[in-house]
C-alpha positions in Angstrom: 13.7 112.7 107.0 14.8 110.7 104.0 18.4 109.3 104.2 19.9 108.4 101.2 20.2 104.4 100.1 22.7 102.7 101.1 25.2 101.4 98.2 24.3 98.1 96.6 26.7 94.5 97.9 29.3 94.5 96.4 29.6 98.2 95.4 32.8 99.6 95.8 34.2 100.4 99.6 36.4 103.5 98.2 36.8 105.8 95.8 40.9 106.5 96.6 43.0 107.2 93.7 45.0 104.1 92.5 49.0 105.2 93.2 51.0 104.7 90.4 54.4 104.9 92.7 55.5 103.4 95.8 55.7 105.6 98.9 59.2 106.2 99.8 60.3 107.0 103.6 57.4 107.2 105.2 56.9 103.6 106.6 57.2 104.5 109.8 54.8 107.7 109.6 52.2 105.6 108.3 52.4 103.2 110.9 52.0 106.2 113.3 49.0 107.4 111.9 47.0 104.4 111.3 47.5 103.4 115.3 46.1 107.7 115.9 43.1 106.4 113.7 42.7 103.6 116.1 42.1 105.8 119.2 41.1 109.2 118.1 38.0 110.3 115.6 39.9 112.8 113.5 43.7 112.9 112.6 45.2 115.7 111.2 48.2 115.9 109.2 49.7 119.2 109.3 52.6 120.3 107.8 54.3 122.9 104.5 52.0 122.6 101.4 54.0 120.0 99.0 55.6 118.3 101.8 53.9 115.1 101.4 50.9 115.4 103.6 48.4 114.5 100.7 50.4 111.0 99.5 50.6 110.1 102.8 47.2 110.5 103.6 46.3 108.3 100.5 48.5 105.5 101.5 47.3 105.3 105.0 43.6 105.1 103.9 44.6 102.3 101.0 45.5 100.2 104.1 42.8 100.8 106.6 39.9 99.9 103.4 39.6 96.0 104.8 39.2 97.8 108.7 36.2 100.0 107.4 33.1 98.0 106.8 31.1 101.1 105.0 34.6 101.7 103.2 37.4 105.1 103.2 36.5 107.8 100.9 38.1 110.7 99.4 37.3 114.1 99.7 38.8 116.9 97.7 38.6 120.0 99.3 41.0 122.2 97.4 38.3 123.7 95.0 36.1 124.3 97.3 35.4 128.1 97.8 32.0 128.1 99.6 31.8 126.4 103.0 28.2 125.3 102.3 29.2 123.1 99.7 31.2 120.8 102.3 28.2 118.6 102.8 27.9 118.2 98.9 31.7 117.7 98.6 31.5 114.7 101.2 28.1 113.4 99.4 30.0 113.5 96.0 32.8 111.4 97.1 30.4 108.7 99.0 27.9 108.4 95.9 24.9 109.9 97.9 22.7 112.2 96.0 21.2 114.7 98.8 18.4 117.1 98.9 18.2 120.5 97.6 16.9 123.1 100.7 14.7 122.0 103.1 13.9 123.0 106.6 16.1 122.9 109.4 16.6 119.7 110.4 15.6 118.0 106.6 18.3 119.5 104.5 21.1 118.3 102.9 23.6 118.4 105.9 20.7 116.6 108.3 20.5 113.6 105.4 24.3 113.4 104.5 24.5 112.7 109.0 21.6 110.5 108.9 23.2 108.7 106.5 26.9 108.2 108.3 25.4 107.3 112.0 25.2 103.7 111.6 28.3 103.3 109.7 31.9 102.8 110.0 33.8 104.8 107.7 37.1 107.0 107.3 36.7 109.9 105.4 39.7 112.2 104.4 39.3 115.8 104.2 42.1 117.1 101.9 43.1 120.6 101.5 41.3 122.1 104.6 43.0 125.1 105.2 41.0 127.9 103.0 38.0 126.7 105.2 39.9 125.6 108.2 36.9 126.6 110.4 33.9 125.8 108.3 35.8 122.5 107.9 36.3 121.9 112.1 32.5 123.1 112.3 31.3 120.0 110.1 33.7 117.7 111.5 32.9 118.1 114.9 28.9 118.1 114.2 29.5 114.7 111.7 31.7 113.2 114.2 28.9 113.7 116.9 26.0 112.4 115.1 28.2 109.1 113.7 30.1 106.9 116.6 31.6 104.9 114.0 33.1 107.8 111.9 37.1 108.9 111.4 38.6 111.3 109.9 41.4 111.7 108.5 42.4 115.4 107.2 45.2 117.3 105.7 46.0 120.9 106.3 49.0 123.2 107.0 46.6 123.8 110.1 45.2 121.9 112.8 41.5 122.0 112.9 41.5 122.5 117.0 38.4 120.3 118.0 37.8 118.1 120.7 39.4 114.6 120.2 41.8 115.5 117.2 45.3 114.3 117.3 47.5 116.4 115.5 50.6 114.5 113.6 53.3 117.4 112.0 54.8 116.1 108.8 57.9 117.0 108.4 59.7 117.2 104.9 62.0 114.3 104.4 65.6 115.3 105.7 68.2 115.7 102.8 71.5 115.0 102.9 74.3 117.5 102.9 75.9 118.0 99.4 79.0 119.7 100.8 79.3 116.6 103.1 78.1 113.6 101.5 78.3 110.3 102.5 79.6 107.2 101.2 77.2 106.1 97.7 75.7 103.8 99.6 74.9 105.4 102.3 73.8 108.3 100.4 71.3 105.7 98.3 69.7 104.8 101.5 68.5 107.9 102.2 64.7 108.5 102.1 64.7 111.8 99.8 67.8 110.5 97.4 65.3 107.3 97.0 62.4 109.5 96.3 64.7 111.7 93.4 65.9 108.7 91.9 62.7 106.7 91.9 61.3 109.6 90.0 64.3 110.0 87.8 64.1 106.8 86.9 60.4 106.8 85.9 61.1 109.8 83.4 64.4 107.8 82.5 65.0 104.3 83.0 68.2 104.6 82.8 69.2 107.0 85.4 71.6 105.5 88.4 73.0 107.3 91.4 76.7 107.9 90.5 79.6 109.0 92.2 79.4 111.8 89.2 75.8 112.7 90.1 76.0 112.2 93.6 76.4 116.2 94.9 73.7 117.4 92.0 71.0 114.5 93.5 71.7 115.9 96.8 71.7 119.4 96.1 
C-alpha cells in the first residue's frame, strides 16, 4: 500500500491560523490542557458553542508546534456533513493527497494511517459534534495505528473513547453589574479585559470608565 510522501525539510510544521488578538483569561486553562496532552492521546474540550472552546484550542496547539516533530495541524470539521469525508478532511489539513477507492485495507483511510504511524503529531478536530460518533470511530482507529499521535478536539460533547481526558470549558465569569467592584478591580477581570480589548480594536479610543463601567458589565 502506497503512503503518501512525506513533506519536503523545511516545509511548514503547521497549518494553524495566525491570531490576530491575544488570548485573554485563559492562561491557566491552557496550561491545563497542554500538561492533558502530555499524558493522554486525545483531549477534548467540551463546553457551550461560542464559549471559547475553538480559540483556546488554537492557542494551545501554537505552543506545543516546537514539541511535535511532524508538526500540529488543523482540522475544520464544521462543514463537514458526510462522515466519510473525515479521512479527506484530516488529509487536506496535512498536505497529503490520498487515493480514490480501493480495496479494503488500500483505500484512502488505510494510506492517511500508514502515513501518521511513524510520526509525532497533534491534530485538532474542531467542530465534532454533528459527527460525534463517526469522529470517536476514526479517532480511536488513528490513535491505534499511530503511538506517536494526539489529539486535540473540540465539541459540546465528549467523544467517550478509551484514553480521552475530558476538560469542560467554562464561559468566563462576569461580573455583577448591580454590584460592581471598584474600576480597578473591575478592569482585572478576565471578561471586562476581553470587552475592552475588542472595543478597543474597533475603537482605539475606548477606556473603561466609571460612566461605562455597569454597560461593560452588563
Amino acid at each position: 500500500m502506497p503512503a503518501p510522501e512525506s513533506p519536503p525539510p523545511g516545509a511548514a510544521r503547521h497549518n494553524l491560523p495566525i491570531a490576530r488578538t491575544g488570548l485573554i483569561g485563559r492562561e491557566r486553562e491552557c496550561a491545563v490542557v497542554a500538561q492533558a496532552l502530555t499524558a493522554a492521546p486525545l483531549v477534548t474540550l467540551t463546553g457551550v458553542g461560542g464559549g471559547g472552546k475553538t480559540r483556546l484550542a488554537l492557542a494551545v496547539a501554537a505552543d506545543e508546534v516546537p514539541h511535535f516533530p511532524d508538526g500540529c495541524w488543523l482540522v475544520e470539521l464544521a462543514a463537514i456533513d458526510e462522515p466519510g469525508l473525515i479521512p479527506a478532511a484530516v488529509a487536506l489539513a496535512l498536505g497529503l493527497q490520498l487515493p480514490q477507492g480501493g480495496e479494503q485495507g488500500t483505500g484512502p483511510e488505510a494510506t492517511l494511517l500508514a502515513y501518521l504511524r511513524p510520526r509525532a503529531l497533534l491534530l485538532v478536530h474542531d467542530n465534532c459534534e454533528h459527527l460525534i460518533e463517526d469522529c470517536a470511530a476514526f479517532a480511536a482507529r488513528a490513535l491505534a495505528a499511530a503511538p506517536g499521535l494526539r489529539i486535540l478536539a473540540t465539541s459540546r460533547e465528549p467523544l467517550r473513547i478509551g484514553g480521552e481526558q475530558q476538560y469542560r470549558l467554562a464561559p468566563l465569569a462576569a461580573p455583577d453589574p448591580a454590584a460592581l467592584p471598584p474600576l480597578a478591580d473591575l478592569g482585572r477581570n478576565a471578561a471586562v479585559r476581553l470587552f475592552v480589548a475588542r472595543a478597543q480594536a474597533a475603537d482605539l479610543a475606548f477606556r473603561l470608565t466609571p460612566e461605562n463601567a455597569a454597560a461593560v458589565a452588563g
